[in-house]
C-alpha positions as CSV (number, residue, x, y, z in Angstrom):
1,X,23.9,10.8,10.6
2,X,26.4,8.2,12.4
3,X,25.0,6.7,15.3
4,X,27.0,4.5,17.3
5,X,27.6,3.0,20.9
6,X,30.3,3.2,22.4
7,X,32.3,2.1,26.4
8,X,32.7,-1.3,27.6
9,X,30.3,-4.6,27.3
10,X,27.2,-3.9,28.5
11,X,28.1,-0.5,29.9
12,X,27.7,1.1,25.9
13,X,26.8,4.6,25.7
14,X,24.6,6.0,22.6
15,X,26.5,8.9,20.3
16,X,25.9,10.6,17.5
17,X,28.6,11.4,14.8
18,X,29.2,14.9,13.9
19,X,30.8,16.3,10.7
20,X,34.0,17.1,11.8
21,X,34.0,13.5,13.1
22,X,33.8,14.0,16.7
23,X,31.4,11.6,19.0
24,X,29.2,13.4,21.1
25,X,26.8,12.4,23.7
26,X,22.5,12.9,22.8
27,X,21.6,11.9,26.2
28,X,19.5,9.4,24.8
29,X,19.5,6.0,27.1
30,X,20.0,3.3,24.0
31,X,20.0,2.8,20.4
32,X,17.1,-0.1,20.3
33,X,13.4,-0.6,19.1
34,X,12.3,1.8,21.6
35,X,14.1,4.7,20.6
36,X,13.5,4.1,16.8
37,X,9.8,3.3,17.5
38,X,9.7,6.6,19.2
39,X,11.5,9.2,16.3
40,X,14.4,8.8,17.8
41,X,16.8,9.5,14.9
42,X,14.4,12.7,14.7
43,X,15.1,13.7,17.7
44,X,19.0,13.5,17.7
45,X,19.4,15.2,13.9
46,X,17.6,17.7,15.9
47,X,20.1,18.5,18.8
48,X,22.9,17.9,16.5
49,X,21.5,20.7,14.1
50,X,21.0,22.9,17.7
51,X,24.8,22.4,18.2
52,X,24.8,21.6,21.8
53,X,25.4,18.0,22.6
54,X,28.2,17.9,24.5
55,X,31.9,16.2,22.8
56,X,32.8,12.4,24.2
57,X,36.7,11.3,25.2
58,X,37.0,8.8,22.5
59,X,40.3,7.9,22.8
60,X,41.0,4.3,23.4
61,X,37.3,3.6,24.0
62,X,35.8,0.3,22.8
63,X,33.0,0.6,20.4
64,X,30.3,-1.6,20.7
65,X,27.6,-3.2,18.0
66,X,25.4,0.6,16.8
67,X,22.6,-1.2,17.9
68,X,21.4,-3.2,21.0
69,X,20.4,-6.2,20.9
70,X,17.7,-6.8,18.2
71,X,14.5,-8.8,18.9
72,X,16.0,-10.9,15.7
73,X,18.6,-10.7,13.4
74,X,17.4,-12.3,9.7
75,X,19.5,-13.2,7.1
76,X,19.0,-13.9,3.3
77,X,21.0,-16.9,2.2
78,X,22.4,-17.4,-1.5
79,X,21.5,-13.9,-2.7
80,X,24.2,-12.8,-5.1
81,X,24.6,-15.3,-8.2
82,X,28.5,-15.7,-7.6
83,X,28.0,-17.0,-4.3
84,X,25.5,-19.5,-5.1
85,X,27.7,-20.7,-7.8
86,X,30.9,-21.2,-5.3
87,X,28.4,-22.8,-2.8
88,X,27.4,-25.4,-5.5
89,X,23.6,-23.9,-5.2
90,X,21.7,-23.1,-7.8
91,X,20.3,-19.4,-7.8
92,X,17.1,-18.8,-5.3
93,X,13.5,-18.4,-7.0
94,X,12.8,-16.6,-4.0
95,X,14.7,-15.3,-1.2
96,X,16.5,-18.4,1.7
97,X,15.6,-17.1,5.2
98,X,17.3,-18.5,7.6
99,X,17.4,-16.5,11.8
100,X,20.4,-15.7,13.6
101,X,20.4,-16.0,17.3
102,X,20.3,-12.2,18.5
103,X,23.4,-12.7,21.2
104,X,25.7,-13.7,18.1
105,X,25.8,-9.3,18.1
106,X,29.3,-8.0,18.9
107,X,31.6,-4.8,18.1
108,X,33.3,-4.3,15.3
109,X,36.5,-4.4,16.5
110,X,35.7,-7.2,18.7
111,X,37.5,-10.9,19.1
112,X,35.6,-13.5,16.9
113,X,35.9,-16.9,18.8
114,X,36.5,-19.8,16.5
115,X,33.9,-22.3,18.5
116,X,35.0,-25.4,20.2
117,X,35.4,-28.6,17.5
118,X,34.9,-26.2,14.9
119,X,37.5,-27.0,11.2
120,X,35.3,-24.5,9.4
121,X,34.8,-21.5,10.3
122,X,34.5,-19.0,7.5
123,X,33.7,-15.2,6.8
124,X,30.8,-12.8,5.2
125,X,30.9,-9.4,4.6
126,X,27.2,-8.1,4.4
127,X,25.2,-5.1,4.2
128,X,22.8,-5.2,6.8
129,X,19.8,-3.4,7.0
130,X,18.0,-1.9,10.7
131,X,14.4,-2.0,10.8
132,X,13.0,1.8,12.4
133,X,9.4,0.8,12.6
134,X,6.7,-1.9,12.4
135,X,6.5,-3.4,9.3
136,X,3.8,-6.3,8.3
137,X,2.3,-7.1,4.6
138,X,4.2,-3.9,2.9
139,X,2.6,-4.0,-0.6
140,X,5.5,-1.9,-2.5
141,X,9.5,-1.4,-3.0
142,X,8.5,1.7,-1.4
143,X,6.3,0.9,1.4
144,X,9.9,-0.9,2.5
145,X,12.4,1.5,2.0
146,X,10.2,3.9,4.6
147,X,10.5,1.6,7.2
148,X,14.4,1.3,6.8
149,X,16.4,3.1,9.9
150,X,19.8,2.6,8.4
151,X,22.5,0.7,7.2
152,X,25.6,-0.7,8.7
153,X,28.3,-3.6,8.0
154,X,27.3,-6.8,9.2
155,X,30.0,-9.8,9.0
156,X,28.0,-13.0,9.0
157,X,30.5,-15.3,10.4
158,X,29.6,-19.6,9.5
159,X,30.4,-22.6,10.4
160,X,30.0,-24.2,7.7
161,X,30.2,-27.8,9.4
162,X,27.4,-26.8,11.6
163,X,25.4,-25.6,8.7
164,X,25.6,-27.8,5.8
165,X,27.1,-31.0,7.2
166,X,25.4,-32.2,10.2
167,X,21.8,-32.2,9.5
168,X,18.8,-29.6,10.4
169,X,18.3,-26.0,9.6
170,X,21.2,-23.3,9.2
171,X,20.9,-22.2,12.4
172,X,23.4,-23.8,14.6
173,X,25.9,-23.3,12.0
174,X,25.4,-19.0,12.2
175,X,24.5,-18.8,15.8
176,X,27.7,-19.1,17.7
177,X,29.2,-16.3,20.1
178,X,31.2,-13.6,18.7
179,X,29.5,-14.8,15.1
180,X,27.8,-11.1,13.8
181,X,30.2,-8.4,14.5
182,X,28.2,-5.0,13.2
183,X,29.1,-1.1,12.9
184,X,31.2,1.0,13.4
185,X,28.3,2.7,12.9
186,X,24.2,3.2,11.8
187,X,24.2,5.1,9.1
188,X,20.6,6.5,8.4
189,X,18.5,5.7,5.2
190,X,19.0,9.3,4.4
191,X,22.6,9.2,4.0
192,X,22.7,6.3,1.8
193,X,21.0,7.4,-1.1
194,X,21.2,3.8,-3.0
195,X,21.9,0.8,-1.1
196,X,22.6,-0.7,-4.5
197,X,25.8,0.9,-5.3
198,X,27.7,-0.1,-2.6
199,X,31.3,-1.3,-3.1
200,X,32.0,-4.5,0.1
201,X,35.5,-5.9,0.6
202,X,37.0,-8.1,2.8
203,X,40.2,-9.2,3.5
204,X,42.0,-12.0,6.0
205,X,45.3,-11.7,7.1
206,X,45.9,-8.7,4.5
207,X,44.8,-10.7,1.3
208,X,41.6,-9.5,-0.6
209,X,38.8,-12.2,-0.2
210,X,35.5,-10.7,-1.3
211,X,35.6,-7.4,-3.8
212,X,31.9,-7.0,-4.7
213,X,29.2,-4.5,-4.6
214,X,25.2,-4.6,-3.7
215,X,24.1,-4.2,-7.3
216,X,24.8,-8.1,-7.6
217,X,22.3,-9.1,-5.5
218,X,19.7,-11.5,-6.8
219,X,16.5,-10.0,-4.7
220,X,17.9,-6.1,-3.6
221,X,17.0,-4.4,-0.2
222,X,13.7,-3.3,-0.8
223,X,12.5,-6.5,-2.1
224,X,14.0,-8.2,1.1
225,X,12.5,-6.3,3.4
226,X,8.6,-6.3,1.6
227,X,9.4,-9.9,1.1
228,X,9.8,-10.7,5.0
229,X,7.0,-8.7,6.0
230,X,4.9,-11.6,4.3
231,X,6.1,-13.8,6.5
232,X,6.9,-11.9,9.9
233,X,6.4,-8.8,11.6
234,X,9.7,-6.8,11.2
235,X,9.9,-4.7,14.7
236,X,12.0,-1.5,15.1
237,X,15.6,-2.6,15.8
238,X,15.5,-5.6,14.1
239,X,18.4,-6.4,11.9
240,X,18.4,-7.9,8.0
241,X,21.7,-9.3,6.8
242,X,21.4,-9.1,3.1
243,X,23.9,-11.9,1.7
244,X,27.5,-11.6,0.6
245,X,29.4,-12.1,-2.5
246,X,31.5,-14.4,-3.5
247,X,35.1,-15.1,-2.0
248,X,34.3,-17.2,1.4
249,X,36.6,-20.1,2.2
250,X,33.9,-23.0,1.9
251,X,34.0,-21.9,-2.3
252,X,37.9,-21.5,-2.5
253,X,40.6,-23.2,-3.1
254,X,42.3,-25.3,-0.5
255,X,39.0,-23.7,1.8
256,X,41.3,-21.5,3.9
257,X,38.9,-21.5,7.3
258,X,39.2,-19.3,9.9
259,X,41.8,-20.3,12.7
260,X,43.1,-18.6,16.1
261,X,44.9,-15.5,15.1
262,X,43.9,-14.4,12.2
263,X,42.3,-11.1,11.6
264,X,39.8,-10.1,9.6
265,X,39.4,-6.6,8.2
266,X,35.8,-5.0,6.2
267,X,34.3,-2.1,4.7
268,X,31.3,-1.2,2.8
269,X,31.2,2.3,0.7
270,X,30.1,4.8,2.8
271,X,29.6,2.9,6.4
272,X,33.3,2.7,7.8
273,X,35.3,-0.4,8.8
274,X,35.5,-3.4,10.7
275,X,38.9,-5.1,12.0
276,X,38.8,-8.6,13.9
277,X,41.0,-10.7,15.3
278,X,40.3,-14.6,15.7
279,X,40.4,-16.4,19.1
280,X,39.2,-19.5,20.1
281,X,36.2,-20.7,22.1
């Protein structure tokens, strides 16, 4: 299924995708920990299958991030070997955690703000992976595929000043407004039936940046997610971004950062596309 949310910030409405494309409304009051926690995607393949949710005007309606905010958004740093080679790093022994503040969460269609005194602001395309239940100490590869929800598009937009250039933790460089624009949609684990073969693109201003695919990545999903659980309890609704590819601006050419105006466009195989225009703080 396609699970989405969809109306105006803050006023978002949950739907659910059906196969002739149409939104339709599962009367369900959010897409968050509590409604994964409680079978919640159950529930709504359930009603779809009945055939009686009722259609939802989607024309000219805004659509909002598929989930709302997480409890924590964690990101994997450095984990595709061409990208560690344009950042100058050498490849991770183990995976680079770093957080993301959980208010960074926008639409995908949404304006990305360029932050005040920012020069380099720069782009990610990312597969990023929604947690649907409690996960601690998972023992096996597939201990932590059964605890994935879903998958979704996840740009994991940097400042690279912030992050590499004036001191401390990557944080402040990842955790600006407007900085992870996800969707269009949660597609559930059950549509995706290998989150390793997953062809991601992004382009800005119409040029191709990044043309890669989720087999390059140094530690794959379902080490990331047993991996983490070592270290944190993963809670329903949480969100993974799982690294991009090389093709950012900080390992190009002239470093082509981000400025007012610009737009941005994504996909990933299988789980839609993303189009954002730049604005400033």
């Amino acid at each position: 299924m396609k699970l989405l949310r969809v109306g105006p910030v803050g006023q978002e409405r949950p739907v659910v995708m059906d196969d002739a494309g149409k939104l339709r409304d599962f009367g369900e009051p959010e897409i968050d920990g509590a409604f994964f926690a409680s079978g919640g995607v159950a529930r709504v393949r359930a009603a779809l299958e009945r055939g009686d949710l009722p259609v939802v005007e989607e024309e000219g309606v805004r659509v909002g991030a598929p989930v709302a905010r997480p409890g924590k958004i964690v990101c994997i740093g450095l984990n595709y070997s061409d990208h560690a080679a344009e950042s100058g790093a050498a490849v991770p022994e183990e995976p680079v955690v770093f957080m993301k503040a959980s208010n960074t969460m926008v639409g995908p269609y949404d304006e990305v703000l360029v932050p005040r005194a920012s020069v380099k602001t720069d782009w990610e395309v990312e597969l990023a992976v929604v947690i649907g239940r409690e996960a601690r100490y998972l023992r096996s590869r597939e201990e932590a595929l059964d605890v994935i929800a879903g998958y979704a598009i996840s740009n994991d937009v940097s400042e690279r000043e912030f992050q590499l250039e004036r001191g401390g933790q990557w944080d402040k460089g990842k955790s600006c407004e407007t900085f992870n624009p996800l969707g269009p949609w949660l597609v559930t684990a059950d549509e995706v039936s290998d989150p390793q073969r997953l062809g991601m693109r992004l382009w800005v201003n119409g040029e191709l940046r990044q043309d890669g695919d989720t087999k390059n990545m140094i530690f794959d999903v379902a080490e990331v997610v047993r991996y983490l659980s070592q270290f944190m309890v993963l809670e329903p609704g949480d969100v993974i971004n799982t690294g991009t590819p090389a093709g950012v601006a900080m390992g190009m050419p002239g470093q082509p950062y981000l400025r007012a105006g610009d737009v941005m466009e994504l996909e990933i195989e299988g789980l839609g596309r993303q189009r954002q225009t730049v604005g400033q703080a």
